[in-house]
C-alpha positions as CSV (number, residue, x, y, z in Angstrom):
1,X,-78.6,-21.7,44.1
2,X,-80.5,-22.9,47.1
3,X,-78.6,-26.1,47.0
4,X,-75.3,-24.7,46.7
5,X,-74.5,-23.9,50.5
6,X,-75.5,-27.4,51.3
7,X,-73.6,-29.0,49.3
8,X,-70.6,-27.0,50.6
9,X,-71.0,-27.8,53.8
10,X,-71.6,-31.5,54.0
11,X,-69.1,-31.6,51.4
12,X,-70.9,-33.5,48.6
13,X,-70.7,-34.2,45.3
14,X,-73.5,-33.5,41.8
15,X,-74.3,-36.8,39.8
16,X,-76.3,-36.1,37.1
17,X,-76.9,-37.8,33.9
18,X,-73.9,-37.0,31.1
19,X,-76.5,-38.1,28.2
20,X,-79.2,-35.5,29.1
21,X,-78.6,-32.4,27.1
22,X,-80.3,-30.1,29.7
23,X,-77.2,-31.1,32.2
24,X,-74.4,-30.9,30.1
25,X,-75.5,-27.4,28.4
26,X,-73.1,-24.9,28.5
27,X,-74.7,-22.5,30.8
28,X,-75.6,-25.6,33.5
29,X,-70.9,-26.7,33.5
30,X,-70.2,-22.7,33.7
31,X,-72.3,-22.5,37.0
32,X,-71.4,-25.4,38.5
33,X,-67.7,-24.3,37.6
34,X,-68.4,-21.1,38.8
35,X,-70.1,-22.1,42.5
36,X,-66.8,-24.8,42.6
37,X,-69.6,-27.6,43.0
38,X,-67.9,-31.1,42.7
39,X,-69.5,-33.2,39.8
40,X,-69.4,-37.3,40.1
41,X,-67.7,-38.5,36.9
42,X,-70.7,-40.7,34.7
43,X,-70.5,-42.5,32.4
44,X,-72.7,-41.5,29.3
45,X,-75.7,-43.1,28.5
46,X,-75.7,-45.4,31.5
47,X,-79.2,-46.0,32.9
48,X,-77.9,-49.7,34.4
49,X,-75.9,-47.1,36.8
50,X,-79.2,-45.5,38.0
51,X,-81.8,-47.4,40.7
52,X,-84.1,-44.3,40.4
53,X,-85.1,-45.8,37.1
54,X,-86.0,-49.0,38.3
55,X,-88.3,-47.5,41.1
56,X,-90.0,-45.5,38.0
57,X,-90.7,-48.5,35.9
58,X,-92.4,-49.6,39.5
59,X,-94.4,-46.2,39.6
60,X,-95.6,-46.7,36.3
61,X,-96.1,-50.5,36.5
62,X,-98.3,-49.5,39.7
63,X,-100.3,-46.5,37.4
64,X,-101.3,-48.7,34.3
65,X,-102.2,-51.5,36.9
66,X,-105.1,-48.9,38.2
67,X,-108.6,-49.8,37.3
68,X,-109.8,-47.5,35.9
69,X,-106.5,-45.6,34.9
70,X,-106.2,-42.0,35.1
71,X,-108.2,-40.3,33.0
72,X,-106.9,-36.5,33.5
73,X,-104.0,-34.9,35.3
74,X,-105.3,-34.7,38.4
75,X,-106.3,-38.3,38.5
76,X,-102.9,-39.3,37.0
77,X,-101.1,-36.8,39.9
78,X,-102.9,-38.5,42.6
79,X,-102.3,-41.8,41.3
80,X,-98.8,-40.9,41.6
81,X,-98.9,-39.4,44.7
82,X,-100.7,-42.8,46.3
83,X,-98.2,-45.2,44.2
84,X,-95.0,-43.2,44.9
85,X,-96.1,-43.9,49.0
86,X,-96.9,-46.7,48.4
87,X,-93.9,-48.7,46.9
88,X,-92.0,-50.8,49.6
89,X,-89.6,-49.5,51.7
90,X,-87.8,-52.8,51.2
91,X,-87.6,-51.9,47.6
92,X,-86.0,-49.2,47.8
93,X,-83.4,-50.8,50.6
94,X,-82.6,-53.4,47.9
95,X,-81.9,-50.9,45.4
96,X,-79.6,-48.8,47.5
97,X,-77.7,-52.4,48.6
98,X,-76.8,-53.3,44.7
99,X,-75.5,-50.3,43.9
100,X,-71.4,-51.9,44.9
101,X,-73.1,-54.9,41.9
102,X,-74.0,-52.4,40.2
103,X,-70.8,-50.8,39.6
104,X,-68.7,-53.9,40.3
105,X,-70.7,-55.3,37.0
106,X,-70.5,-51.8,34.8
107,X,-67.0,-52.3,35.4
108,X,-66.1,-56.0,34.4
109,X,-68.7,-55.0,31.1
110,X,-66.2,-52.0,30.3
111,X,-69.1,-49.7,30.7
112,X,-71.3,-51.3,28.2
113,X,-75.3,-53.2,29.5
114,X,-75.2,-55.0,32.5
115,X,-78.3,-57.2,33.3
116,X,-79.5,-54.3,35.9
């Protein structure tokens, strides 16, 4: 709810994952009906859409790289706290700038793997 009035008023849009049950659950499409929230159209089961999962497979690269690894929570939370900082901004620029390959190569694959 706290989001709502944002997204109003900068006029944007939800994307969420279609293939994650929490998201589609009944309850989740009546509120977003109900608040008139605009939801991006995604295709289902379509990680090679998503750059947010390559920066995790960084973050977790980064973790089990650790020596030692974490050996509790609060190691493994400050481990990703430190790791999280301390991927590249560059890396995150590059994913942001594939994004039109991204969706130029979902499309000629007819929505099926791409090599993202």
């Amino acid at each position: 709810p706290i989001v709502v009035p944002f997204i109003h008023d900068h006029h944007l849009m939800l994307q969420h994952d279609n293939d994650a049950r929490p998201h589609v659950a009944r309850i989740c499409t009546q509120f977003l009906e109900a608040e008139n929230i605009p939801v991006l159209a995604w295709p289902a089961y379509s990680p090679d859409m998503s750059p947010i999962e390559h920066v995790w497979d960084a973050l977790d690269r980064r973790i089990r790289q650790r020596v030692p690894v974490p050996a509790n929570i609060q190691q493994l939370r400050t481990a990703i706290e430190e790791e999280w900082t301390n991927i590249p901004q560059a890396t995150i620029n590059n994913l942001i700038n594939s994004m039109r390959r991204r969706c130029v190569a979902l499309c000629e694959a007819n929505g099926g793997h791409t090599r993202y």
